[in-house]
Backbone as a ProteinNet text record, in pm:
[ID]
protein_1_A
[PRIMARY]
XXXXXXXXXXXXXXXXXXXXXXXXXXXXXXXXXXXXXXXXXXXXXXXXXXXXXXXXXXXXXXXXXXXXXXXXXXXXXXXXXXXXXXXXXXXXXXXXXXXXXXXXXXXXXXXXXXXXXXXXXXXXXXXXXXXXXXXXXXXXXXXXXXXXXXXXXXXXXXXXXXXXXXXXXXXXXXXXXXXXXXXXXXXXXXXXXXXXXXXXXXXXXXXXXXXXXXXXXXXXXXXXXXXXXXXXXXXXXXXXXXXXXXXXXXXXXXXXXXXXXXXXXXXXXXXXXXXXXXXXXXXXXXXXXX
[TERTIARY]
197.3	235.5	146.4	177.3	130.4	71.7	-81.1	-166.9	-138.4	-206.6	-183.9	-227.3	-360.3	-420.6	-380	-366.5	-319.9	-164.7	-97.9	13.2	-18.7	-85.8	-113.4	-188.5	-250	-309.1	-156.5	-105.5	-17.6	97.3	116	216.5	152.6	25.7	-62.5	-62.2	-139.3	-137.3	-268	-366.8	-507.3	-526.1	-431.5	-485.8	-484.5	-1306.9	-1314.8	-1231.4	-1148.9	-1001	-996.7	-872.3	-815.4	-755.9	-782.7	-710.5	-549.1	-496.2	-363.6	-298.8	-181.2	-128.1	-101.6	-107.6	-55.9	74.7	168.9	290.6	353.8	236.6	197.7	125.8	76.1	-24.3	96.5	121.1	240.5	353.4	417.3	556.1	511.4	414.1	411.4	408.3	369.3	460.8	566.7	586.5	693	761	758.3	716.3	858.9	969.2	1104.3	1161.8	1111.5	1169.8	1028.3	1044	971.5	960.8	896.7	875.4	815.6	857.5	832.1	740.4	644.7	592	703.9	761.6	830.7	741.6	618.3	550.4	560.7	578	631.7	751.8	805.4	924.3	900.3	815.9	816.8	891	863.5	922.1	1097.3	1150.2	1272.7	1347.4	1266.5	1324.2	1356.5	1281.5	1364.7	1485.7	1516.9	1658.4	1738.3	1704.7	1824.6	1778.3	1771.5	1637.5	1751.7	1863.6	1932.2	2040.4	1998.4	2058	1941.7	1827.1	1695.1	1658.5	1705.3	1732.2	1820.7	1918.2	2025.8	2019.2	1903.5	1845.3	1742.5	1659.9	1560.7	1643	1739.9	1801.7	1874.4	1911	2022.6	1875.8	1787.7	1628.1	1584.9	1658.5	1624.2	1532.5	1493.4	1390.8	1487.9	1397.1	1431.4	1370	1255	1166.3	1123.9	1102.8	1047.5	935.2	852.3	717.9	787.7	749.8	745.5	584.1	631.8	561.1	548	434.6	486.6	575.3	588.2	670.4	620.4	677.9	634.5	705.7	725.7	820	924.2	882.6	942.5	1065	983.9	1066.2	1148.7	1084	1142.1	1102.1	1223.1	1186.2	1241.2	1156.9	1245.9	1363.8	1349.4	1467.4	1533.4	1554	1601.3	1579.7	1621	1567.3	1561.3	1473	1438	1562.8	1660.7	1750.4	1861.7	1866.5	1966.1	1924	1751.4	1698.4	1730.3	1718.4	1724.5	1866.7	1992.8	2141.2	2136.5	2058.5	2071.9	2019.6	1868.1	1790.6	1928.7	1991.6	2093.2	2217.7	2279.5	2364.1	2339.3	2232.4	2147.2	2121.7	2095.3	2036.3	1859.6	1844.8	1682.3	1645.4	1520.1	1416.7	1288.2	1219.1	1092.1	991.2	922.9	800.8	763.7	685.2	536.6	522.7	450.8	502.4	343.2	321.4	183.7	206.8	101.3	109.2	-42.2	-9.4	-119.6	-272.3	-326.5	-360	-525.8	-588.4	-676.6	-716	-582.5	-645.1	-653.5	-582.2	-575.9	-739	-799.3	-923.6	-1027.8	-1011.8	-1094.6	-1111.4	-939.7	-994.2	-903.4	-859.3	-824.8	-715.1	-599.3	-520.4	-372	-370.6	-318.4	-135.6	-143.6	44.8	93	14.1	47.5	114.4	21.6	20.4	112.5	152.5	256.5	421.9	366.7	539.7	532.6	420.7	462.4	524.5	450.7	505.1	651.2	676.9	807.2	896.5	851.1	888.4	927	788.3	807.8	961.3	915.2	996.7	1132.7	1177.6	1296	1381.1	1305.9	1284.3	1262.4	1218.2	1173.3	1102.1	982.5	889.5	765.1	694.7	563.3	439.5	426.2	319.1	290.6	188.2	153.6	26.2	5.5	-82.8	-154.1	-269	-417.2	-380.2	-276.3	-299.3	-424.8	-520.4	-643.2	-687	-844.9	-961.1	-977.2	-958	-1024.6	-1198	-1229.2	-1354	-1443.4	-1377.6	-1442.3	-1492.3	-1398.1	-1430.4	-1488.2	-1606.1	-1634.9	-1758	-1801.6	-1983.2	-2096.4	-2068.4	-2169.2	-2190.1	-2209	-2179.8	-2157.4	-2219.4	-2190.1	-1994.8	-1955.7	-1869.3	-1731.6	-1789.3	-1692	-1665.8	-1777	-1836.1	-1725.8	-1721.1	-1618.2	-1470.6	-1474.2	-1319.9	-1313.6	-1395.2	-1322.9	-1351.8	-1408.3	-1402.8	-1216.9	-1238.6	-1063.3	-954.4	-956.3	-872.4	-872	-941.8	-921.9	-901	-891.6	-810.6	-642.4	-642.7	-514.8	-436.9	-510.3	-461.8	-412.1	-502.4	-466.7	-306.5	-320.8	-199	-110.3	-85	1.4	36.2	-65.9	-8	74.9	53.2	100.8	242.6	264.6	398.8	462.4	395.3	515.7	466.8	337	306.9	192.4	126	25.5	-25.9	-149.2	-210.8	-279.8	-292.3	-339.1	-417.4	-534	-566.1	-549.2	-490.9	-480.9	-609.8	-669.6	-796.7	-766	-824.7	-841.9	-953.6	-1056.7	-1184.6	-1297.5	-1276.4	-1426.7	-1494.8	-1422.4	-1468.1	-1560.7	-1562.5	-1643.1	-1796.1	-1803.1	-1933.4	-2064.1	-2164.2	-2269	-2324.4	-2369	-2430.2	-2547.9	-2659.2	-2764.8	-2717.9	-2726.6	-2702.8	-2527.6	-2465.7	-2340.4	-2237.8	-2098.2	-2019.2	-1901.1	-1846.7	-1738.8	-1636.5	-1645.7	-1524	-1582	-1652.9	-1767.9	-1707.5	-1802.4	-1779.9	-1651.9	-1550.1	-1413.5	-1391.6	-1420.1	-1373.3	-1451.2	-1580.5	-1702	-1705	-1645.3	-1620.7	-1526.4	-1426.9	-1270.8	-1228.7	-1136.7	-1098.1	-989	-1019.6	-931.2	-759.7	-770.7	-634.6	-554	-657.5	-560.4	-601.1	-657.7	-666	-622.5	-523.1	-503.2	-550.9	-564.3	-572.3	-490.6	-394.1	-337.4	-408.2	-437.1	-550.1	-508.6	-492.5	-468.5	-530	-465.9	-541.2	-590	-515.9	-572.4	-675.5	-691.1	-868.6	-913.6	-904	-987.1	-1096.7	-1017.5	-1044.6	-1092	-1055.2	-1099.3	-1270.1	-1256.7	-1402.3	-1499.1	-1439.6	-1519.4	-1561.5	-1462.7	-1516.7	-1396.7	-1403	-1332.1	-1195.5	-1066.5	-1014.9	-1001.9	-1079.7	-1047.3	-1181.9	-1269.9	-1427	-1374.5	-1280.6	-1281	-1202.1	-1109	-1009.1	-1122.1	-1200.3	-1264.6	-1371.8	-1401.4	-1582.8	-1478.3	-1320.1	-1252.5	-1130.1	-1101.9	-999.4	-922.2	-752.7	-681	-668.6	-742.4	-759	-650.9	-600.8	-528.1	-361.7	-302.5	-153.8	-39.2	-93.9	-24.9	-116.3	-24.1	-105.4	-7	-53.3	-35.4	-19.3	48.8	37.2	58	-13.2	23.7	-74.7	-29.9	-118.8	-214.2	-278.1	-410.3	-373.6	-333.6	-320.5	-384.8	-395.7	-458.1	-560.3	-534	-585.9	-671.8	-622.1	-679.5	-706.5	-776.7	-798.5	-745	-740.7	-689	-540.6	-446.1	-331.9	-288	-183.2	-74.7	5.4	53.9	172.6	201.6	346.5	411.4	341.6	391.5	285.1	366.4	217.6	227	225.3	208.8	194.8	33	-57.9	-161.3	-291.6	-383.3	-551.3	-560.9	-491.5	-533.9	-489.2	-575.9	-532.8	-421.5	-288	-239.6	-207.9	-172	-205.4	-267.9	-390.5	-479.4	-516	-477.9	-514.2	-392.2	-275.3	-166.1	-208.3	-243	-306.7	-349.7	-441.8	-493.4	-491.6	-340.5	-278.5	-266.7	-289.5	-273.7	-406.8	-534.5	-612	-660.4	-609.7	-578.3	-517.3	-442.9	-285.2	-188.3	-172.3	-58.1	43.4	144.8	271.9	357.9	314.3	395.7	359.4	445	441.6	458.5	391.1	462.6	406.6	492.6	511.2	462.6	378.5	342	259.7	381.5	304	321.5	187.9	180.7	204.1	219.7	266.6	289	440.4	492.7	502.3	545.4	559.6	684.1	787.6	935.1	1006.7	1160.6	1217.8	1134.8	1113.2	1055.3	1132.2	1285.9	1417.6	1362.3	1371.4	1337.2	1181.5	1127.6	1000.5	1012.2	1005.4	1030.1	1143.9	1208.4	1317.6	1258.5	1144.4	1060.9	936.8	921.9	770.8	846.8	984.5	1034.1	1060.8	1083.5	1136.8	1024.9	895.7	773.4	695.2	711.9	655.1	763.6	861.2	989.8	964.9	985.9	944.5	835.7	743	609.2	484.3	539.2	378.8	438.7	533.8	622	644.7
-1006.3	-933.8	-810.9	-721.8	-594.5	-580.4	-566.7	-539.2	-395.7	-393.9	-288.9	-184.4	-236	-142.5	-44.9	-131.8	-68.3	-20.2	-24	17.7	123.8	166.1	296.2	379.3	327	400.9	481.4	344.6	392.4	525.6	510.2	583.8	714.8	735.7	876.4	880.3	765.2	732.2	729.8	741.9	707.2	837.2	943.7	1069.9	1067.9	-308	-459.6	-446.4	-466.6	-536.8	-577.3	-531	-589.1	-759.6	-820.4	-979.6	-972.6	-1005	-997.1	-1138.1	-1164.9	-1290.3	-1250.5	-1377.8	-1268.3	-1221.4	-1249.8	-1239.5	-1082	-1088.8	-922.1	-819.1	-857.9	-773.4	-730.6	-797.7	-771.5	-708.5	-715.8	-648.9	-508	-421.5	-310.7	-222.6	-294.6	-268.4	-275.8	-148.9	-155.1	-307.1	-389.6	-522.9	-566.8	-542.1	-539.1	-597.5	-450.3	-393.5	-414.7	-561.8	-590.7	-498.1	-445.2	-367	-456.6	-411.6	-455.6	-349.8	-379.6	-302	-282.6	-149.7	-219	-223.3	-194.6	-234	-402	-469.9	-610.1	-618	-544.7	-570.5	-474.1	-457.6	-303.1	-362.4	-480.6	-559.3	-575.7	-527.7	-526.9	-409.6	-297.5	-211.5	-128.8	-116.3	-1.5	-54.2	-212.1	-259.1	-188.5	-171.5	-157	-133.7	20.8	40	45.8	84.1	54.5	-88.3	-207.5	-293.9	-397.8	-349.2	-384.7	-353.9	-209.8	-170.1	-250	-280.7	-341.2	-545.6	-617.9	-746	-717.7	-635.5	-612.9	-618.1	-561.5	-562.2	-692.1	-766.8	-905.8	-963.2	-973.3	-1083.8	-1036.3	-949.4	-916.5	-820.1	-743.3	-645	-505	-447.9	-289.9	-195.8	-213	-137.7	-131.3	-22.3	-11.1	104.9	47.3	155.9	159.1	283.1	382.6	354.1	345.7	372.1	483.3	544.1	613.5	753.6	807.5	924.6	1042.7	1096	1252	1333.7	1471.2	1566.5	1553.6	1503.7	1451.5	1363.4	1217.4	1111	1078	1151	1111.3	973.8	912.8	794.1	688.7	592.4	499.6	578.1	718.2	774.2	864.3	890.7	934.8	1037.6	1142.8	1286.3	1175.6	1274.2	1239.7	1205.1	1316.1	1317.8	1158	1183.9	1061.6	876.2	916.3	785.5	783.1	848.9	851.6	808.5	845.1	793.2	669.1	614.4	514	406.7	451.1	388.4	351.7	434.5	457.2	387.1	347.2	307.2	100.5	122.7	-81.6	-78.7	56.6	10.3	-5.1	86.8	55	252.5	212.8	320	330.7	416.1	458.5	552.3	397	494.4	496.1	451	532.8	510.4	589.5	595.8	575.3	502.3	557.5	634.9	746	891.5	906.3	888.7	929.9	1060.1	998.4	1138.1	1174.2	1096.8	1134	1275	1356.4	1482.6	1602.6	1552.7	1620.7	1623.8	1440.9	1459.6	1470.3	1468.5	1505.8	1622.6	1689.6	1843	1945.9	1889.1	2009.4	2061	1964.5	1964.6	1998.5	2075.4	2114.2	2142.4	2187.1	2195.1	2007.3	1952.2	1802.3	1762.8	1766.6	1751	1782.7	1895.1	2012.9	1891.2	1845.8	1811.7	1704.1	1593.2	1489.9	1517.8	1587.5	1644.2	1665.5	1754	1773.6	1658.9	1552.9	1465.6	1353.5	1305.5	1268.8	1310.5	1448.5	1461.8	1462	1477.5	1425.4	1296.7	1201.6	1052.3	1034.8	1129.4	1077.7	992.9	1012.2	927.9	985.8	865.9	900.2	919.8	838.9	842.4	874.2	974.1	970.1	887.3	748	661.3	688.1	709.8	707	553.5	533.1	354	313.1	425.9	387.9	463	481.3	536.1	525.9	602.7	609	623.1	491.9	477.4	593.4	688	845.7	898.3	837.4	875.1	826.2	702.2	624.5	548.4	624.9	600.3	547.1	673.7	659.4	707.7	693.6	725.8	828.4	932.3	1071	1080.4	1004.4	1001.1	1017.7	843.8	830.7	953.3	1020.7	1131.6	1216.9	1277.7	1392.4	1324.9	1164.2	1139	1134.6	1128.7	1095.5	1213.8	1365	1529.3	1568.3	1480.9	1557.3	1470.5	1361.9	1272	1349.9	1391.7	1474	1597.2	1665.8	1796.7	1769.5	1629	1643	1601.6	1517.9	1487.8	1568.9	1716.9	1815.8	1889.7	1915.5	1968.5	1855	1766.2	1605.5	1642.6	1665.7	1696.9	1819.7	1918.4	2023.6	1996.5	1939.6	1911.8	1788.7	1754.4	1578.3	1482.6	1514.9	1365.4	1293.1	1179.3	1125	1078.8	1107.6	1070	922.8	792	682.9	637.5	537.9	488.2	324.5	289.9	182.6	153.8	24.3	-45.6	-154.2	-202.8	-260.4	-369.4	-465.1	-466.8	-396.5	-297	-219.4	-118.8	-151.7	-38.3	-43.8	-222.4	-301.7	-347.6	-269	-313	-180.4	-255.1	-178.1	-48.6	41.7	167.5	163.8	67.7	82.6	4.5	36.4	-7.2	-9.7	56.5	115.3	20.8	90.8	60.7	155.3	160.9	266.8	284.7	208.2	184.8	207.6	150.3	208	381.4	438.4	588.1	629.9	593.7	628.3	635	524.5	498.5	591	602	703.7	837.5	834.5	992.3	1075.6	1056.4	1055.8	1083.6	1197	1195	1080.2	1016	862.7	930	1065.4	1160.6	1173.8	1244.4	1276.1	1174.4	1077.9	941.2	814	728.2	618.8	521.8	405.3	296.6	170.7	209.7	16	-43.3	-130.3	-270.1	-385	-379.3	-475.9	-622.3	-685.9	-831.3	-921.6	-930.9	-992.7	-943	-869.4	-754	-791.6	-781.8	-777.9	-948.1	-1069.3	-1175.3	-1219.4	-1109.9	-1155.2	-1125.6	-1031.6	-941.6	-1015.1	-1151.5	-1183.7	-1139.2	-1079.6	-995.1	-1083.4	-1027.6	-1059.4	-947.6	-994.2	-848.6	-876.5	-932.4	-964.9	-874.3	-869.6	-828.6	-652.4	-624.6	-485.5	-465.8	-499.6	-466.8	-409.6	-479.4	-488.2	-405.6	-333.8	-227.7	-126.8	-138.2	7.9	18.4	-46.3	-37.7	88.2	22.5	105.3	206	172.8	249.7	220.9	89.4	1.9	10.5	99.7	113.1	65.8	6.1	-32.1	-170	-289	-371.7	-413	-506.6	-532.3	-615	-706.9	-863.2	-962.5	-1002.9	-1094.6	-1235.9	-1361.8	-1486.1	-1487.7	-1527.2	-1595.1	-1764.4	-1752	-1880.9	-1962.7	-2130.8	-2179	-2266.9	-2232.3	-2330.4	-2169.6	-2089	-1986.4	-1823.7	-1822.6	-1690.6	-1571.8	-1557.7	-1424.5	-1440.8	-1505.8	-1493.3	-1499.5	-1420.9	-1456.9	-1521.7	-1578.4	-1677.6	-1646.9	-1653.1	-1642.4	-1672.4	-1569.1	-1529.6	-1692.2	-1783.7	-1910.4	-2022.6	-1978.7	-2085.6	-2075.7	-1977	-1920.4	-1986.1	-1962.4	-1993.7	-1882.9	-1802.7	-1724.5	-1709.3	-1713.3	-1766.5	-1654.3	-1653.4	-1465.4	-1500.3	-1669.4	-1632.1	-1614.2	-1587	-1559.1	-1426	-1377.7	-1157.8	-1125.3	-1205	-1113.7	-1150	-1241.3	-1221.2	-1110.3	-1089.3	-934.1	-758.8	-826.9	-679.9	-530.8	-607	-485	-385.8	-478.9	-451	-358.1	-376.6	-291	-152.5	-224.5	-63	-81.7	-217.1	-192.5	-134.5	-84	-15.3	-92.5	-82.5	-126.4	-294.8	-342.6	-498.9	-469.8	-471.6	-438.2	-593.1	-654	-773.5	-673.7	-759.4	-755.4	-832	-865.9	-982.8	-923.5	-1003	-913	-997.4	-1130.8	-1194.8	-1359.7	-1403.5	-1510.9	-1650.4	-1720.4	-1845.6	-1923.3	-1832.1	-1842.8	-1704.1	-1705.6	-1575.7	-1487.7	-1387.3	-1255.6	-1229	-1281.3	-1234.2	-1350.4	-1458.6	-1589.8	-1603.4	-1532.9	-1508.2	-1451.8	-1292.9	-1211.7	-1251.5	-1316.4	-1349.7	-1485.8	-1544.4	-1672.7	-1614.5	-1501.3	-1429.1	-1370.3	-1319.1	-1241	-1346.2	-1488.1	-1573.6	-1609	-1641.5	-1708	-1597.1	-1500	-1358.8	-1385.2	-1329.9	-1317.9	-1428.1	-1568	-1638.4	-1726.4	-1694	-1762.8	-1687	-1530.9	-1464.7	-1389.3	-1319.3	-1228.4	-1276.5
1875.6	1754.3	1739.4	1730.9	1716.4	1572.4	1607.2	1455.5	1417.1	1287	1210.7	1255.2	1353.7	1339	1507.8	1602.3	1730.1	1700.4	1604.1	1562.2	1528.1	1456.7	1387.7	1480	1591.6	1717.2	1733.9	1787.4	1893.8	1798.2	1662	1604.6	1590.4	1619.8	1603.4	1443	1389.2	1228	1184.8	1289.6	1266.7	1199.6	1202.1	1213.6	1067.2	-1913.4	-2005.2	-2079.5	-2041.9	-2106.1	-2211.6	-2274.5	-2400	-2395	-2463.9	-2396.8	-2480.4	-2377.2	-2360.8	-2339.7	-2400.1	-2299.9	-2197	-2056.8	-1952.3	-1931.8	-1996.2	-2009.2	-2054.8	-2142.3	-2186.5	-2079.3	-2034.5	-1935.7	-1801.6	-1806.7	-1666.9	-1700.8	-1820.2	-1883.1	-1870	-1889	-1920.1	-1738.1	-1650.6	-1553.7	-1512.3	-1384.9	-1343.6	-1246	-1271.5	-1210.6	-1182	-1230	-1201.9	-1113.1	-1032.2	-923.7	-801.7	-706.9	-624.7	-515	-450.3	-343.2	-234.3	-105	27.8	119.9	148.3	287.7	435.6	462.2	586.1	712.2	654	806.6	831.8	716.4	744.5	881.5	884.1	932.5	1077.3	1127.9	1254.7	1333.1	1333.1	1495	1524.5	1364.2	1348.7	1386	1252.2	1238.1	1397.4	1456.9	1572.7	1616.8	1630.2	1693.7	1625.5	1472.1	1370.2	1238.9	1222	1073	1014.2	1020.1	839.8	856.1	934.4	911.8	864.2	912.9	836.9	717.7	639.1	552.5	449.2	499.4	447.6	409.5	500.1	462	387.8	335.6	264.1	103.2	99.1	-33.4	-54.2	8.5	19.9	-6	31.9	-27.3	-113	-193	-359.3	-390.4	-241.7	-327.7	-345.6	-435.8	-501.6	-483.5	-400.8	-404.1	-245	-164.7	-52.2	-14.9	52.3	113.2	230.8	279.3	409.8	498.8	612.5	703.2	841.3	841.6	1025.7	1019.7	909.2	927.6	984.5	1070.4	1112.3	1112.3	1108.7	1138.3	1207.4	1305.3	1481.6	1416	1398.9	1438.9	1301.9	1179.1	1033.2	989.7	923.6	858.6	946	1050.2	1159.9	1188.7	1309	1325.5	1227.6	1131.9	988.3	947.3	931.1	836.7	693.7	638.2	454.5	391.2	405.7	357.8	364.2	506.7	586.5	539.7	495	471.4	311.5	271.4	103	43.5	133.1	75.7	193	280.4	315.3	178	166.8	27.6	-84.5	-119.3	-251.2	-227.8	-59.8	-73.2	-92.9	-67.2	-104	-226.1	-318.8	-447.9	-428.2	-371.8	-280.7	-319.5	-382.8	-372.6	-344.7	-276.2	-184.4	-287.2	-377.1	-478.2	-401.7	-309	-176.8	-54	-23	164.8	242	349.6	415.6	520.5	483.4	557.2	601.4	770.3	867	812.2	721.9	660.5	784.7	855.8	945.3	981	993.1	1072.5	967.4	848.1	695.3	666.3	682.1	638.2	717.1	846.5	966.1	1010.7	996.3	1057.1	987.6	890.8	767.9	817.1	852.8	862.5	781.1	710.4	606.8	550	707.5	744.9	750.4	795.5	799	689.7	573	423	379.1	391.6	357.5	369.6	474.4	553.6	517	455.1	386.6	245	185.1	67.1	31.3	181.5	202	159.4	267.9	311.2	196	87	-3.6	-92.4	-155.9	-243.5	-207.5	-107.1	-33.6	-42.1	-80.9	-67.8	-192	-288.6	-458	-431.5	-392.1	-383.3	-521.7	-543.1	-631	-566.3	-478.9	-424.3	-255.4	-203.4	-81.8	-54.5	52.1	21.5	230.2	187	277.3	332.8	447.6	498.5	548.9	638.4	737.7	785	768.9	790	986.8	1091.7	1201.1	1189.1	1290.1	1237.4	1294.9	1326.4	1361.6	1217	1117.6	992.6	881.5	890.9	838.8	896.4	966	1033.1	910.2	825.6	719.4	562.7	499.8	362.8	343	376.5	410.8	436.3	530.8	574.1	474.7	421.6	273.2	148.5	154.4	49.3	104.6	227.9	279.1	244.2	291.2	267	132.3	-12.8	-64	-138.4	-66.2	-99.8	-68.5	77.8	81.9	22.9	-32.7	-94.3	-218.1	-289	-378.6	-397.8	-262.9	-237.7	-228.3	-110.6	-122	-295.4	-374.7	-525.7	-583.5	-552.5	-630.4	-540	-465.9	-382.3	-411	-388.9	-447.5	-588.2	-711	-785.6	-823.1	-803.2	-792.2	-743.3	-671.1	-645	-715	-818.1	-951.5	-796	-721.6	-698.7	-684.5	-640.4	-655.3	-546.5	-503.2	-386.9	-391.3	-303.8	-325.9	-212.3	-217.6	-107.2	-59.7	11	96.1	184.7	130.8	198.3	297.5	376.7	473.8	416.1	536.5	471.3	500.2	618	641	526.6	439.2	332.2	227.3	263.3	156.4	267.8	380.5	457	366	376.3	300.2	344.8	279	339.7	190.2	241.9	121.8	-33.1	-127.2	-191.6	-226.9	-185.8	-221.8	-46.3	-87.2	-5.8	27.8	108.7	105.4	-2.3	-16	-108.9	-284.8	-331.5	-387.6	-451.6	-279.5	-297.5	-323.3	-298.7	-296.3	-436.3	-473	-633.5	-713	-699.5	-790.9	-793.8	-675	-634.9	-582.4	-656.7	-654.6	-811.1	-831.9	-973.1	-1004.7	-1116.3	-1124.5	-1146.1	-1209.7	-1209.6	-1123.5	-1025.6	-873.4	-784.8	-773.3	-671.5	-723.1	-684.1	-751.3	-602.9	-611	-542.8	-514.3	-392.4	-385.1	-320.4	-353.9	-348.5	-252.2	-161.5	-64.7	-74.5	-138.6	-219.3	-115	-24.6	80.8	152.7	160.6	253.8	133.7	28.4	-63.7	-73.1	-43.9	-28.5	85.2	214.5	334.2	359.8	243.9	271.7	190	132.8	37.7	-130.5	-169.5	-308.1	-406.5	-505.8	-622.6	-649.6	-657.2	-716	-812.4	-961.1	-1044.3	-1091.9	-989.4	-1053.2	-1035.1	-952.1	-917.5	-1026.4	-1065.2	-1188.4	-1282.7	-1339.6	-1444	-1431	-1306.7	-1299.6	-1328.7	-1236.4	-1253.6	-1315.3	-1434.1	-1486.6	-1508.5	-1458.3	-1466.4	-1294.7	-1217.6	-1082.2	-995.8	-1048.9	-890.9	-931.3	-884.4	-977.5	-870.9	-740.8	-661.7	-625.1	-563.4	-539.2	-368.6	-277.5	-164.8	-148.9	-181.4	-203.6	-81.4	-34.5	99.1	90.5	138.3	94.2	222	264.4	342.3	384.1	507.5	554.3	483.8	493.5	475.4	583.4	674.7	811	858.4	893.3	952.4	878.2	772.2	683	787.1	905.3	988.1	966.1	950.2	907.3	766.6	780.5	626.4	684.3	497	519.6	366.5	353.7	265.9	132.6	4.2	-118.2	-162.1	-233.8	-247	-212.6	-81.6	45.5	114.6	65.7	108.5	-22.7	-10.9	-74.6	-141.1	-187	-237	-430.7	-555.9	-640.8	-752.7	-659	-747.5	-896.9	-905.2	-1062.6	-1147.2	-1096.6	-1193.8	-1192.2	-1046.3	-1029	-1073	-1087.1	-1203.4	-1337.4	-1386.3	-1513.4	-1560.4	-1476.7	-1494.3	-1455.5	-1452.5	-1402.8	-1501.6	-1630.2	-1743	-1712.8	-1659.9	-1698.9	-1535.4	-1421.2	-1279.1	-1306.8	-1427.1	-1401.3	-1312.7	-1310.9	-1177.1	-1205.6	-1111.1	-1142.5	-1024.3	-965.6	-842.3	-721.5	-706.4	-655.2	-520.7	-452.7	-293.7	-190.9	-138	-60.4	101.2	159.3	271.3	317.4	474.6	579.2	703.4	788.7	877.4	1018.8	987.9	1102.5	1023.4	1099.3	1081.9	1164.6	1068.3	1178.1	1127.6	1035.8	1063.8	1068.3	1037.1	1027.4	946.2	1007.5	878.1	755	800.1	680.4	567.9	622.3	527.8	437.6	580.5	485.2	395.4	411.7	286.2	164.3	237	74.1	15.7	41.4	-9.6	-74.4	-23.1	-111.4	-251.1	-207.2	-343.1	-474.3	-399.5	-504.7	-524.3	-491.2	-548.9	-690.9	-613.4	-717.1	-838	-813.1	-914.4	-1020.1	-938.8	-1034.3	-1106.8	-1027.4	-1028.7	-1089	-1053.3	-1124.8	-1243.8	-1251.6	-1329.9	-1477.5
[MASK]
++++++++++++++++++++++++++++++++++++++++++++++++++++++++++++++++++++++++++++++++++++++++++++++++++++++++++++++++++++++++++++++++++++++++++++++++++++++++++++++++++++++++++++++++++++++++++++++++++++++++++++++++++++++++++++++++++++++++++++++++++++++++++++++++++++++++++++++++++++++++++++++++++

């Protein structure tokens, strides 16, 4: 199974709360409308991206992230355009996409940016989301400081155009540099305006931390969340949201207090159908945390 992370090699991608019931805390998101990662699905989509397209909506979601787009290849094959009345004819829309941003923040790459932008608003998308740091870019605190100088260049160009720049974590972000951590810097030194954060709940648990403790130092930061369970025999795998060690009813509890906006389902390797999977994570969320 192809990891995330030699995937994104290979795609040239490297480049205090108010108390609430929780019932309340979650309504004021967009929580609806479930969203899917289709990097869940890579192993599908090239046979057949809009018949993959087309089981993503029959397992009840409404909501889809983008992966991997370039000028070149579009959306799995797709001009913006061609993907967007595919999106419309399922009843399926694309709030955020992950966009290779590496050479944007490595070497000021600027036309790149440009063509996601493009690319976005094409797609009516909200958000352009930072999936992964090349560890060319992440040596040393210093490091984080520049990424999270140009994460907030691109915010401002993002906004300027009705959109929003976000970052997608992993767990290397939470390894120490002194007292502080990468991730840390990202958050401290980042305008909370033009940088939002989806929170990958699972890195977040793998790394050992709390996302219940992060909600609460940075409320309101995390407006996307990543939702995938943690085996229970082997923490290096997922397995379907509810079937995993990981406790989400209690980090949706505290979703008012994150900012979430957006629910996005993602697994990254199975041990039944991916179709069955994903339409068993939508019914556990739907009806179990919501």
């Amino acid at each position: 199974m192809t990891t995330r992370r030699s995937f994104l090699q290979q795609a040239g991608l490297l480049t205090a709360g108010i108390l609430i019931a929780p019932s309340c805390m979650v309504a004021k998101a967009d929580t609806k409308n479930i969203g899917i990662q289709l990097y869940t699905l890579r192993e599908e989509l090239p046979k057949d991206a809009k018949g993959v397209i087309g089981k993503v909506a029959q397992a009840g979601y409404r909501e889809v992230e983008t992966f991997g787009y370039s000028k070149e290849r579009g959306f799995f094959g797709m001009q913006p355009k061609e993907f967007s009345e595919l999106l419309k004819q399922h009843n399926l829309t694309a709030p955020s996409g992950h966009f290779g941003l590496d050479s944007y923040i490595g070497e000021g790459n600027e036309e790149e940016l440009k063509s996601y932008i493009e690319a976005a608003k094409a797609v009516d998308m909200k958000y352009i989301i930072a999936p992964y740091l090349g560890q060319q870019l992440r040596q040393s605190a210093a490091d984080y400081q520049r990424v999270a100088e140009r994460l907030s260049k691109a915010g401002e160009a993002c906004k300027a155009a009705g959109l929003q720049v976000a970052y997608h974590n992993h767990d290397f972000e939470f390894e120490k540099f002194g007292d502080t951590t990468g991730y840390e810097i990202l958050l401290n030194e980042t305008d909370p305006d033009l940088v939002k954060f989806e929170l990958d709940l699972y890195w977040v648990v793998r790394a050992g931390l709390d996302p219940v403790a992060l909600f609460k130092q940075h409320p309101g930061r995390f407006e996307l969340w990543h939702v995938k369970d943690m085996d229970k025999a082997n923490p290096k795998l997922n397995t379907e949201i509810g079937s995993g060690s990981i406790n989400y009813k209690q980090i949706f509890e505290n979703a008012e207090t994150a900012g979430l906006k957006h629910i996005i389902v993602e697994q990254e390797n199975f041990a039944k159908d991916p179709f069955e999977s994903i339409a068993q994570s939508h019914t556990y969320v739907k009806d179990n945390l919501l």
